[in-house]
N, C-alpha and C positions, 0 to 999 in steps of 0.2 A: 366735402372735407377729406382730406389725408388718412389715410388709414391709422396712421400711427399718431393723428390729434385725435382721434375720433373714442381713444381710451376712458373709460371712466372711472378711470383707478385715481388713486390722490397723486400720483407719481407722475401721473399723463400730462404732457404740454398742451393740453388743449385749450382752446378758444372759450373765454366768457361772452356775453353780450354784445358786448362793445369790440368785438375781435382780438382782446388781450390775451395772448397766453399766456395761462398760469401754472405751475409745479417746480419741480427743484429742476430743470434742464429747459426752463424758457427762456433764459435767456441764450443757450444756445441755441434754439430752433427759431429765435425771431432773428438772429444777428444771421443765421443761415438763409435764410426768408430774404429779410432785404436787402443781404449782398446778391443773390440772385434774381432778386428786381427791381432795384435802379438803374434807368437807362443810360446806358454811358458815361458816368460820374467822371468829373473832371479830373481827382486824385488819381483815377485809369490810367487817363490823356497825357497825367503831368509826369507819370512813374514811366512813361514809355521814352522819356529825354532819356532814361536810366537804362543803364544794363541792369536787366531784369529776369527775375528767376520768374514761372508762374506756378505756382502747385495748386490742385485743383481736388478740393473733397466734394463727397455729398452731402445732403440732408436724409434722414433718418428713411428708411423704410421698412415694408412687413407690419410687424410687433412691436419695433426695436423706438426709444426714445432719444438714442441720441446714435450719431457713426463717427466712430474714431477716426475714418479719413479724414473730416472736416474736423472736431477736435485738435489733434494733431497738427494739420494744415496752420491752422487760424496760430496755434502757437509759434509757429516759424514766423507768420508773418511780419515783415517789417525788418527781420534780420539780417543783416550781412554776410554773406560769402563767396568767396574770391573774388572780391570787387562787385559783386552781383546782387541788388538787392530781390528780397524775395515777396513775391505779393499772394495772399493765398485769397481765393475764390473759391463758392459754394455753388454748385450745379444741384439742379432737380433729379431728385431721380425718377425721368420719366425720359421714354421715347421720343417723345415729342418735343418737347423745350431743352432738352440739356443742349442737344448742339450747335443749337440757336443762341445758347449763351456762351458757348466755346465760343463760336467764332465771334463772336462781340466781343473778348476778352483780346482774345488772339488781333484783333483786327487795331486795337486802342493799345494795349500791350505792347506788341510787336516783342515776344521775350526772346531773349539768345534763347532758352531751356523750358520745355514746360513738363510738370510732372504729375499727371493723374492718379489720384491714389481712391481706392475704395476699400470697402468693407467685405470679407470675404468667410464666413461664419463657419467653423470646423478646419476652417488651417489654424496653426500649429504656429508658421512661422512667417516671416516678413515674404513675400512670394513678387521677385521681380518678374514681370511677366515677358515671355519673349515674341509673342507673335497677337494680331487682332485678326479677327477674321470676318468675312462679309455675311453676316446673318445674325438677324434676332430670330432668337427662337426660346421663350420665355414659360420657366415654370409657375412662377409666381407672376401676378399681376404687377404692374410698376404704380409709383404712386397719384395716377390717373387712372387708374383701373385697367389699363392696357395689358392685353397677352398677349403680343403677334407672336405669330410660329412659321419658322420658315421663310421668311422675308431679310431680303436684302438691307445692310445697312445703307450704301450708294447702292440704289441701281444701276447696272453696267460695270461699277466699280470693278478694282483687280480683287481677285476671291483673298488675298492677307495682304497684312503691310507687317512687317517685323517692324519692331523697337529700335530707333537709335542711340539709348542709351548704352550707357555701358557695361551691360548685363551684368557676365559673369565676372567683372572686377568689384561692382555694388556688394555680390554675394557674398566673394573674397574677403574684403574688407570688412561686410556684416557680422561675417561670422569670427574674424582675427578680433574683431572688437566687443565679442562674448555676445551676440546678439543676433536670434535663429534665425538661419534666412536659407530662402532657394531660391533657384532658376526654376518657373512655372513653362509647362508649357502650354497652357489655354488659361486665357481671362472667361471661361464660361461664353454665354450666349444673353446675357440680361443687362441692364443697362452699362453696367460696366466696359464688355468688351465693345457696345452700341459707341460708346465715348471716348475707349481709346482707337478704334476704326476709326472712326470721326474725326479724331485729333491726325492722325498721322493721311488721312488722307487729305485735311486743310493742309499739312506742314508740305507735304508733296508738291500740291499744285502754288504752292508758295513760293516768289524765288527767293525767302531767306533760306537760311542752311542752320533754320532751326532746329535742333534734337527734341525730342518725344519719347514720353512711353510712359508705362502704368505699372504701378505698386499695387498690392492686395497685402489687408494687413487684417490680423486677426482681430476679435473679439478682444473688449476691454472686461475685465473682473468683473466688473459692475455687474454688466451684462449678463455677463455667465448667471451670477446668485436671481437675478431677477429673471432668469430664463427658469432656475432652479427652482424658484418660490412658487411658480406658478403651474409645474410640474405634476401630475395627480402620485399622491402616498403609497408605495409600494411594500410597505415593509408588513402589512398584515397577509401579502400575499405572495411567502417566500419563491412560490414557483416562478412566480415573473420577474422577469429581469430587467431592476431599472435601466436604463439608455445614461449614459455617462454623458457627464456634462464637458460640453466643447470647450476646447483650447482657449487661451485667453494670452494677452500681453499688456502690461502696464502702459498705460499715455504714456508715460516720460519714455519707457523703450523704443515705442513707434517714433516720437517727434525725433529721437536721436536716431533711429536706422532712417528715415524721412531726411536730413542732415547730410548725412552720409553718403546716401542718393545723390543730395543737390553735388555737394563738395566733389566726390568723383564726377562723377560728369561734366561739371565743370572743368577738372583736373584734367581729363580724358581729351575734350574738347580743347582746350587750349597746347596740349601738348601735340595732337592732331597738327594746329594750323601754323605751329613753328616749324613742325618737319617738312612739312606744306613749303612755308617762306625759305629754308634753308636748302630745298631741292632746286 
């Protein structure tokens, strides 16, 4: 079982008898569940006649009951912009199967844009990431129980692949639109950076001239108070110093700096292959 179904708190999505999950966030941990196992779904196959956006969250890990990149994600999907429709998918967070459902996505897909977004707990603010680099090297276990340390994402691979998105204009724009954002420059070493390596190393050996790269977006409220609840009482023992609770940003901020993302890049991109046609 999943570390984060394995709760037995009333709030836990976890599994009854009959493999139902139950609590206030099962329905989003089962709709995360079967978007990331059904094989090949036709809807895939039929959305890839389309210019198509792909934005990619996770399923929950740790402690954590739900992850705002998938959140987030699922509410873009289906939306419209610049002519581009957008499809959101749910990845494992494990070593072992996420990139196995990348590239199933990528392969039925075929999107102009794909955009991986994950969970990234004590930033602060929208964090577009600029580089992936070739190594797992894991504090926490992934939701297989897996720590690799030290190990290459490709073996052989080139040691980083940068972002082709359009970094520091996403920023630009985040922050002219009153919504905190930076230029990152490390996606860590835990399945995140495992997936965006991943991602830009398929788009590489790809010959479309598809753009990539990964968001890290902070903790939702929620989260914060149930990280808080669960906290041991410090107040009879003034000498110790409670640990401040991490940063947070509302859904509705994320899915609109998430937007924003798609829209510039897009933006970016199409103004690229005019100057392109016009030389």
């Amino acid at each position: 079982m999943l570390p984060w179904a394995s709760n037995t708190s009333d709030m836990s999505p976890r599994a009854d008898g009959r493999g139902h999950f139950r609590g206030e966030y099962a329905a989003d941990v089962v709709m995360c569940l079967s978007v990331t196992s059904v094989p090949a779904p036709r809807a895939e196959v039929e959305v890839a006649k389309m210019k198509t956006v792909l934005l990619i969250g996770f399923e929950p890990f740790g402690r954590e009951k739900v992850n705002p990149s998938w959140l987030a994600a699922r509410q873009l999907n289906g939306r419209t912009i610049r002519g581009h429709r957008i499809l959101a998918r749910c990845l494992p967070t494990t070593y072992q199967g996420s990139l196995a459902r990348l590239r199933r996505y990528l392969r039925n897909v075929r999107p102009a844009l794909v955009i991986c977004v994950g969970q990234a707990a004590g930033r602060a603010e929208v964090s577009i990431e600029r580089v992936a680099i070739n190594v797992d090297d894991s504090r926490i276990p992934d939701n297989a129980g897996k720590k690799p340390a030290d190990l290459p994402v490709v073996p052989g691979g080139p040691v980083a692949y940068w972002s082709t998105l359009p970094i520091k204009t996403i920023v630009r724009v985040l922050r002219r639109s009153g919504i905190p954002a930076a230029l990152s420059q490390s996606a860590g070493t835990f399945v995140c950076n495992h997936v965006f390596y991943g991602l830009m190393h398929a788009l590489a050996e790809g010959a479309d001239q598809t753009k990539g790269g990964f968001i890290h977006v902070p903790l939702l409220p929620d989260q914060v108070v149930r990280r808080s609840r669960g906290r041991p009482q410090t107040a009879a023992l003034p000498h110790k110093r409670s640990k401040p609770d991490p940063p947070s940003l509302p859904l509705a901020t994320i899915v609109d700096a998430l937007a924003v993302a798609v829209r510039e890049s897009l933006r970016t991109a199409a103004r690229i292959r005019r100057k392109r046609k016009s030389e």
